[in-house]
C-alpha positions as CSV (number, residue, x, y, z in Angstrom):
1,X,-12.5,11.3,-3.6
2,X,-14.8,8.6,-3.3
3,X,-13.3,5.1,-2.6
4,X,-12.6,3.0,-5.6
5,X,-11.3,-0.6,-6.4
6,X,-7.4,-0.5,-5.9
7,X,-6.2,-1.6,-9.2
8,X,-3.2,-2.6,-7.7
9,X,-5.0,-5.8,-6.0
10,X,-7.6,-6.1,-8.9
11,X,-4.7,-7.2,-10.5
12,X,-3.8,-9.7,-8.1
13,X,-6.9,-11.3,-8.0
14,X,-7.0,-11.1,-12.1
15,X,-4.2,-13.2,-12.2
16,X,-5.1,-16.1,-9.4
17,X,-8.4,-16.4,-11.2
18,X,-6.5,-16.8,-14.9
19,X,-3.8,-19.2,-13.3
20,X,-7.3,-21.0,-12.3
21,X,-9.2,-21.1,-15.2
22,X,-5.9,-22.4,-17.6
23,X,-5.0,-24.8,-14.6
24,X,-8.6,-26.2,-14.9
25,X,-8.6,-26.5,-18.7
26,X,-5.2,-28.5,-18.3
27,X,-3.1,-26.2,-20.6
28,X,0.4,-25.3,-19.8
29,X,1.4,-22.0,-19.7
30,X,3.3,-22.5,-23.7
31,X,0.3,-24.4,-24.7
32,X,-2.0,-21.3,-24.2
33,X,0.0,-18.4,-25.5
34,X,0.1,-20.4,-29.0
35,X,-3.3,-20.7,-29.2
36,X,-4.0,-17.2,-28.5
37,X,-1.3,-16.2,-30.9
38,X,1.0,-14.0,-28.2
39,X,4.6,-13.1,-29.4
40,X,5.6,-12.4,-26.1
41,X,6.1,-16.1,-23.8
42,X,6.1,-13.7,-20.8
43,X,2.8,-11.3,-21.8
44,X,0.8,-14.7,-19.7
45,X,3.0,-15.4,-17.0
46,X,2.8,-11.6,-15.9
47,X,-0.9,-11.3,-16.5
48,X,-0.8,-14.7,-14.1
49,X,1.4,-13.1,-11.1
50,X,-0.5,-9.5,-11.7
51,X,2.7,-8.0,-12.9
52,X,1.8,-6.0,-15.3
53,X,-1.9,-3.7,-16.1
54,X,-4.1,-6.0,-18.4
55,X,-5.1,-5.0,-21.4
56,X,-9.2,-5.9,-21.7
57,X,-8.6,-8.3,-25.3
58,X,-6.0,-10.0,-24.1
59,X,-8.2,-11.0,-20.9
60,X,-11.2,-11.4,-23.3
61,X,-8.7,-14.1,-25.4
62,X,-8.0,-16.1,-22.4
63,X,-11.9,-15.8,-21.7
64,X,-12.8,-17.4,-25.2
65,X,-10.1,-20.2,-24.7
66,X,-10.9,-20.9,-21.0
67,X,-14.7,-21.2,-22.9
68,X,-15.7,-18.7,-19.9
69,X,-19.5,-17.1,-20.2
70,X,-22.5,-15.7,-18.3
71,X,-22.4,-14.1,-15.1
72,X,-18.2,-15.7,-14.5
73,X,-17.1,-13.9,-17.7
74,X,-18.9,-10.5,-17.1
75,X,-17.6,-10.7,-12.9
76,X,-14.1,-11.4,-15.1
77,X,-13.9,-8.6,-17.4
78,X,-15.4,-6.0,-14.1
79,X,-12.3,-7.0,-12.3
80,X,-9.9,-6.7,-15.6
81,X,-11.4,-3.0,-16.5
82,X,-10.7,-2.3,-12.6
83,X,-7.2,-3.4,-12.5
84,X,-6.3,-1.6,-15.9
85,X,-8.1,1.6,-14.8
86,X,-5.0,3.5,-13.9
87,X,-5.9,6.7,-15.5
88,X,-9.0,7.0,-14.6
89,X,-8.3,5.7,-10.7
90,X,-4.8,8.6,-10.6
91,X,-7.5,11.7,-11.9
92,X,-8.3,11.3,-7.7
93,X,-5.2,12.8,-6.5
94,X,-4.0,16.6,-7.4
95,X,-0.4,15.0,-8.1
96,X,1.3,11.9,-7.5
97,X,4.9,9.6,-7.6
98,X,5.6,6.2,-8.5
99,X,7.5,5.9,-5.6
100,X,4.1,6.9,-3.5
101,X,1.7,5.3,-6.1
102,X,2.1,1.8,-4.8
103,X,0.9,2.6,-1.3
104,X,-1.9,5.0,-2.6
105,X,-3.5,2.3,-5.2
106,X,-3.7,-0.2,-1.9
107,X,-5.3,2.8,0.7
108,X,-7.8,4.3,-1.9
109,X,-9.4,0.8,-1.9
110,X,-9.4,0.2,1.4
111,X,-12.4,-0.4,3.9
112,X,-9.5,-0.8,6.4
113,X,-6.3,-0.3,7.0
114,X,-4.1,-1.5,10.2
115,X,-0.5,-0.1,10.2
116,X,2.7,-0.8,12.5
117,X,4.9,1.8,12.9
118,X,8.7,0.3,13.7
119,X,11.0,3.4,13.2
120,X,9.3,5.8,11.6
121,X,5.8,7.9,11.7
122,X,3.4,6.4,8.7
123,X,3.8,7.9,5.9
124,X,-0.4,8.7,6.4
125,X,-0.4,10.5,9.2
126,X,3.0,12.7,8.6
127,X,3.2,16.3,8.1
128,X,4.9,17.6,4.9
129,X,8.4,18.7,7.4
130,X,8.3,15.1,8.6
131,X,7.8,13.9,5.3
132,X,10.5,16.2,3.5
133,X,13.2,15.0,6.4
134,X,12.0,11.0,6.1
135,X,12.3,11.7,1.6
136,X,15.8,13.7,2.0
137,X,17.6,11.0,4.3
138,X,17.2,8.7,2.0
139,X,18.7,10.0,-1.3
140,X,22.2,9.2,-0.6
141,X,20.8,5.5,-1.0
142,X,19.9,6.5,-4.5
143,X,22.9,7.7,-5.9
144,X,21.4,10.6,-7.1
145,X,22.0,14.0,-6.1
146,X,18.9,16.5,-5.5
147,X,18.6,19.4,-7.7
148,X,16.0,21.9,-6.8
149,X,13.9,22.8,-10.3
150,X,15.0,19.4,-12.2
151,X,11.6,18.4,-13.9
152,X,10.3,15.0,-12.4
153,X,11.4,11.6,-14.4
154,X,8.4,9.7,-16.1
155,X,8.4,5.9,-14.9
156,X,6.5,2.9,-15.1
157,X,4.0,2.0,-12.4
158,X,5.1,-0.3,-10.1
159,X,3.5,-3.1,-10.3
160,X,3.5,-7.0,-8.9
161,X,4.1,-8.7,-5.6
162,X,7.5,-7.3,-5.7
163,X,8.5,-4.0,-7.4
164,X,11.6,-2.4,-7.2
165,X,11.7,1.0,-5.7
166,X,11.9,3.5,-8.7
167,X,13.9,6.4,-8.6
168,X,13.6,9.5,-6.6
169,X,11.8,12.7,-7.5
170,X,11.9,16.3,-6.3
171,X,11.9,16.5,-3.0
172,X,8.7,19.2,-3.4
173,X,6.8,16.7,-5.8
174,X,7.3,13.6,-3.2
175,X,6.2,15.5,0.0
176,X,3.0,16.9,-1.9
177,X,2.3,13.1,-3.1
178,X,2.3,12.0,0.4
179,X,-0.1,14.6,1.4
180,X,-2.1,13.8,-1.3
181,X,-2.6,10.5,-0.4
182,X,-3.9,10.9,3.0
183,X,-6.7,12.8,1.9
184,X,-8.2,9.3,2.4
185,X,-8.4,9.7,6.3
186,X,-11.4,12.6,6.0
187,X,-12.7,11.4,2.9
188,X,-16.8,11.5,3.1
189,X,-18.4,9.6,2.8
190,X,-16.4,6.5,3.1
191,X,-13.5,6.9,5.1
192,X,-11.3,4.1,5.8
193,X,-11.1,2.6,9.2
194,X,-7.8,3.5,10.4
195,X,-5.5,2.5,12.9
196,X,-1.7,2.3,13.9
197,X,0.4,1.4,16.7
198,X,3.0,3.5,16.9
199,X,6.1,2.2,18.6
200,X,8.1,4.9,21.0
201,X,11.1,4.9,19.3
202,X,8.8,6.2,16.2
203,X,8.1,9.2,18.0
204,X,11.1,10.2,20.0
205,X,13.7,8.8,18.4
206,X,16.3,9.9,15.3
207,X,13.2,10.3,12.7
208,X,13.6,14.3,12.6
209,X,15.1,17.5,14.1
210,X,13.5,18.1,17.7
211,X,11.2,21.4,16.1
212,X,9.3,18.7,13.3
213,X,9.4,15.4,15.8
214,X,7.3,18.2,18.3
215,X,4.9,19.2,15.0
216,X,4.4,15.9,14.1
217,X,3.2,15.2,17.6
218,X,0.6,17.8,17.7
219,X,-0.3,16.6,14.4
220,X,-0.9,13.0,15.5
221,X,-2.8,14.9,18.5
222,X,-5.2,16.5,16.1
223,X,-5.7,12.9,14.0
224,X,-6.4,10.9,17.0
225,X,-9.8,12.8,17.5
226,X,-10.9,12.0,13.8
227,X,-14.4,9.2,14.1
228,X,-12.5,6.6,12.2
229,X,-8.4,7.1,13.1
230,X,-7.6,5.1,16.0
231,X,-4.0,5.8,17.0
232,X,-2.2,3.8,19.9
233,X,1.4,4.1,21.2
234,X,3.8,1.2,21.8
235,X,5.8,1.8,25.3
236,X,9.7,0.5,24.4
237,X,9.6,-1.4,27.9
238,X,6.1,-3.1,26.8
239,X,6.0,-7.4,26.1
240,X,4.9,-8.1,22.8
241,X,3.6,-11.8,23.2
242,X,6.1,-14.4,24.5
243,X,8.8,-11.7,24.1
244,X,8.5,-11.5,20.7
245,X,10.4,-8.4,18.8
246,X,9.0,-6.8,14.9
247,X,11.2,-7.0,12.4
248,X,9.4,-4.3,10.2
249,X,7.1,-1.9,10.1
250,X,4.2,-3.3,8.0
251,X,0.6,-2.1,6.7
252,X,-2.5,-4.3,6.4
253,X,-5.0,-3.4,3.9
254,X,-8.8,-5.2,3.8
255,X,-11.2,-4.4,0.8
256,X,-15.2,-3.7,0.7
257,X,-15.3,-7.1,-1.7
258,X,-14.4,-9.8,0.2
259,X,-13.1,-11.9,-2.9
260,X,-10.6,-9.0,-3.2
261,X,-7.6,-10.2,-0.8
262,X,-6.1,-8.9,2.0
263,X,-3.3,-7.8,1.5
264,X,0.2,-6.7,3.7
265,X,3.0,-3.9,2.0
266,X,6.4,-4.6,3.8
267,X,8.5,-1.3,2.6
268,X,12.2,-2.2,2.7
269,X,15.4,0.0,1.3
270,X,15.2,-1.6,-2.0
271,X,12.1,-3.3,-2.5
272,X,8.4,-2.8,-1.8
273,X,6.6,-6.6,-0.6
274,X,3.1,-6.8,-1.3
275,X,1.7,-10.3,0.1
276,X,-1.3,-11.5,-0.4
277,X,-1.4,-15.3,0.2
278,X,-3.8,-16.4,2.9
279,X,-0.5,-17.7,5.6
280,X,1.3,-14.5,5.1
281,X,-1.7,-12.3,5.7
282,X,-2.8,-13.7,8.8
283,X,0.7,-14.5,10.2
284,X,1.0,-10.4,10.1
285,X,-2.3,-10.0,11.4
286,X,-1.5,-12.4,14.3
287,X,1.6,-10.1,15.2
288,X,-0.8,-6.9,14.7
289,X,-3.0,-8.3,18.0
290,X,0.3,-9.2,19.4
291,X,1.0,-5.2,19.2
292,X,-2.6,-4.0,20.3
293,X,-2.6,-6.3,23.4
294,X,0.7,-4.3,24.4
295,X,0.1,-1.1,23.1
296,X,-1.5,1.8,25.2
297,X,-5.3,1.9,25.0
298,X,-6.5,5.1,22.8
299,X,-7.3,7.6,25.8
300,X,-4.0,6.7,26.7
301,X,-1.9,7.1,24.1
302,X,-3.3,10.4,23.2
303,X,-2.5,11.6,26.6
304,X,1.0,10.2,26.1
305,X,1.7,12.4,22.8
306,X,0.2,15.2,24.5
307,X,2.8,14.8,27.4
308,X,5.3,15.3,24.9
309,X,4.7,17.8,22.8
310,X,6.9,20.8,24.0
């Protein structure tokens, strides 16, 4: 699977360069979908906040108002065919959720990736028993009970800076989605850079039954020795800056274009965050050397997880 755009921030950047182009020409957001002839008031507004997958003449209609041509219109309609390319971007994986698609348009995009692991193994480096437990705790929260066999729902993408999480799906269809996704990390021949601090309480604490916690450990054993997966451990008695504590996990994502933006997914019970304005971004990146600085050095951490793996 060769790495792609991620439509998912293709679309972000669509809309901050159409908010642009109508804030320059002095048109109000009414004033615009008149005089391209939209039923729809909202049809702009989502395009502007990358809500919602653009259709290619509705962009090329904003182009013709906004009086947009040469080298800034073709540049335009590149990144509108990129962010609407969900079909085309999904034929990469074998099979995948809505719940996991989110995540998986921001990593197949990704020159880079930083994670911080809080309470939980990221969902990149787990193995499908870790990743079964992590789906199945949570589907009490959904009110919906599990039913071997039940044929997966069809749902809309998730899209925008936040999306609420859609509904569960077979526990079988979920786990092999995650896998799915991290075929990234031995992609060739443009692997990600990848690295996450992983804080102790991750690893040993109530994430899974003692027989997966140990698997996953040997599995984050095996993944430490990949060329581009860089995997440190966070000691709970470590100082994190001026003893500053997390208050999530979080993932940092930074593209090969560097007009697309970087970009940070918070995932929360019911929503998913995806930031991508400038003070946000470097605020998490801040706390992400705030980690490293107190997190064990590689060679260490792997013989830490080794220690531990009964």
């Amino acid at each position: 699977m060769p790495r792609g755009s991620s439509p998912i921030v293709r679309r972000q950047r669509l809309g901050v360069e159409l908010r642009r182009l109508r804030e320059t020409a002095g048109l109000t957001g009414e004033q615009v979908v008149d005089q391209v002839g939209w039923a729809a008031k909202s049809k702009l507004s989502r395009l502007e906040n990358g809500r919602s997958r653009p259709d290619l003449a509705d962009v090329l209609d904003l182009l013709d108002l906004y009086e947009v041509r040469g080298r800034d219109r073709d540049q335009l309609v590149a990144i509108a065919r990129d962010a609407g390319n969900t079909r085309g971007w999904l034929r990469a994986y074998p099979v995948m959720t809505q719940r996991q698609r989110g995540y998986a348009e921001l990593e197949a995009g990704s020159a880079r990736i930083r994670e911080y692991a809080l309470s939980i193994v990221p969902g990149l480096l787990q193995t499908p028993e870790y990743a079964r437990a992590r789906i199945l705790s949570s589907r009490p929260l959904s009110g919906e009970p599990v039913v071997a066999g039940v044929p997966a729902q069809r749902l809309n993408p998730v899209v925008g800076p936040v999306a609420e999480l859609p509904a569960p799906q077979e526990p079988d269809t979920e786990v092999a989605a995650r896998l799915a996704r991290q075929t990234i990390l031995t992609r060739t021949p443009d692997a990600p850079r990848y690295e996450a601090i992983l804080d102790e309480q991750a690893l040993l604490g109530r994430g899974a039954p003692d027989e997966v916690r140990d698997g996953q450990l040997a599995h984050l054993a095996t993944l430490a020795q990949l060329p581009n997966v860089t995997i440190r451990v966070l000691p709970c008695a470590a100082m994190i800056g001026q003893h500053f504590i997390p208050y999530t996990g979080f993932s940092i994502y930074h593209f090969p274009d560097p007009d697309d933006p970087e970009t940070v997914a918070v995932e929360t019970l019911a929503r998913e965050l995806v930031l991508t304005d400038r003070n946000s971004v470097e605020r998490y990146a801040r706390v992400f050397g705030w980690l490293g600085e107190a997190a064990l050095d590689p060679p260490r951490s792997r013989a830490w997880i080794s220690a531990r793996i009964s």
